[in-house]
C-alpha positions as CSV (number, residue, x, y, z in Angstrom):
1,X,-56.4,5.5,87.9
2,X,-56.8,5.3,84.1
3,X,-58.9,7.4,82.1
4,X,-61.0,10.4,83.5
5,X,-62.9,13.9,82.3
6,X,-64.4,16.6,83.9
7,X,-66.3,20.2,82.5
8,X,-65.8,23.6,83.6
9,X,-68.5,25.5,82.7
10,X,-66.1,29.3,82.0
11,X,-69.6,31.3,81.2
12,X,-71.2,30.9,84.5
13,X,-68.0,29.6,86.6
14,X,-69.0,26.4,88.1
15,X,-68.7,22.6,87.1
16,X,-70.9,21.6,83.7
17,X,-73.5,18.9,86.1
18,X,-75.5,17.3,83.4
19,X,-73.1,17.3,80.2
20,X,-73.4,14.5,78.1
21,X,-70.3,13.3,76.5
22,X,-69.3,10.3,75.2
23,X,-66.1,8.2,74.7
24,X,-64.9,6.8,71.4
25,X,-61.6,4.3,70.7
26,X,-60.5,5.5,67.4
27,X,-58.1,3.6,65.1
28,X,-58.2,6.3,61.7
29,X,-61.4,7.2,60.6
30,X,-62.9,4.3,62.5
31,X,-64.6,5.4,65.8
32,X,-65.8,2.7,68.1
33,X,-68.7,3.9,71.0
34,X,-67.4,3.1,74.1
35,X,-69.7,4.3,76.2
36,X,-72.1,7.7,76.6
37,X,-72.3,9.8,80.3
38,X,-74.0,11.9,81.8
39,X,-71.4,14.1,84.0
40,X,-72.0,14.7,87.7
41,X,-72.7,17.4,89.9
42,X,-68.9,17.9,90.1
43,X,-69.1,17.9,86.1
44,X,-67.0,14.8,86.4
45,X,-67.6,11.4,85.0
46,X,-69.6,9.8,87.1
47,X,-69.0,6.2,88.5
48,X,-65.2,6.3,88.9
49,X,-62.5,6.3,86.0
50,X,-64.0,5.7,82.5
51,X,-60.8,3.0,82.1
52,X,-58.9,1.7,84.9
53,X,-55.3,1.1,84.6
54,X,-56.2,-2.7,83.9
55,X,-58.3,-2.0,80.8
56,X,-56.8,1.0,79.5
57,X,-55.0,0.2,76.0
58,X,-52.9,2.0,74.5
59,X,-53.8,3.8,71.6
60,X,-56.1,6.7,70.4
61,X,-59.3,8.2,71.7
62,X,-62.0,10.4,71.5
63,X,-64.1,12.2,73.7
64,X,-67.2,13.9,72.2
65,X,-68.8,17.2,74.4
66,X,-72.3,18.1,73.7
67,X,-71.6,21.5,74.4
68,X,-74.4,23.4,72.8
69,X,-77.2,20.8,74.6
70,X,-76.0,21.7,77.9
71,X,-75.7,25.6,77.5
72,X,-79.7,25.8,76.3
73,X,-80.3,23.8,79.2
74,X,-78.5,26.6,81.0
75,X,-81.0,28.9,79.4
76,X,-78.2,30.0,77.6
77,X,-80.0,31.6,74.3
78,X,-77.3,30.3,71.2
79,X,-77.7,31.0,67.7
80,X,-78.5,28.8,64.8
81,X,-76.2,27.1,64.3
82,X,-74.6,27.4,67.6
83,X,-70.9,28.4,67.0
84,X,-70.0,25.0,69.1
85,X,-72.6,22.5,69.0
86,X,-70.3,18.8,70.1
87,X,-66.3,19.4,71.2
88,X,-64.6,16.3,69.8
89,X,-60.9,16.1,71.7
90,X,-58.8,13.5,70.1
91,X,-56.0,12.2,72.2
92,X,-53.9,9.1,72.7
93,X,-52.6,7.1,75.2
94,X,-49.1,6.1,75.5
95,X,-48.4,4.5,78.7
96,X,-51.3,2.6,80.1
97,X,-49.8,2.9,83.9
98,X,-49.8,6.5,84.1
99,X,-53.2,8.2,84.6
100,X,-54.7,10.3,81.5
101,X,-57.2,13.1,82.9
102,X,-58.6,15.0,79.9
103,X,-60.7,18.0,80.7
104,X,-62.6,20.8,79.2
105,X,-62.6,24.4,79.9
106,X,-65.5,25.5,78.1
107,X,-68.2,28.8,77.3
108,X,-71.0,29.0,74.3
109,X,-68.0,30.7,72.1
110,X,-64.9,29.1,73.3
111,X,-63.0,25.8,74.8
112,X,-59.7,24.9,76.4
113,X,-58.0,21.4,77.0
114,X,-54.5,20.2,78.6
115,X,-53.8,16.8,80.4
116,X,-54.4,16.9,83.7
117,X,-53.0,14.8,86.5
């Protein structure tokens, strides 16, 4: 299956539909844009994994949350500066045929991450 992320939404206790994220390869301080999404109604990545097993390398990653965008769009009132504006998770990938799920547990004040399965 490859590469896939999904948002939990802790504040209001249902998916995080409308997220944007994006996806970075990272080699150092070098990031490379792989591609920017839009999660689902399921706050999922939409259109299946973000890699497949076929074009997953192995190496390190990033995936970028705009958290603060998508709580105002809650009608979430944040101060300014929000506390967390974009969640950056840096992970790496060691065996391209197993499948990496990286998700986000997240609130206005707070965020949790583990690999998933």
């Amino acid at each position: 299956m490859g590469l896939s992320t999904h948002v939990l939404d802790t504040m209001h206790g249902t998916p995080a539909a409308g997220m944007g994220v994006a996806l970075y390869e990272t080699k150092g301080d070098t990031l490379t844009l792989v591609k920017r999404f839009t999660l689902n109604a399921d706050g999922r990545n939409p259109d299946g994994p973000l890699y497949d097993n076929d074009s997953l390398r192995a190496g390190t990653y990033r995936l970028s949350f705009d958290v603060a965008a998508y709580f105002r769009a809650q009608g979430v009132t944040l101060p300014e500066p929000p506390f967390l504006d974009v969640v950056h998770l840096d992970f790496g990938v060691a065996h391209t045929d197993q499948h990496y799920h990286v998700p986000l547990l997240c609130s206005p004040w707070s965020y949790s991450t583990y690999r998933g399965s």
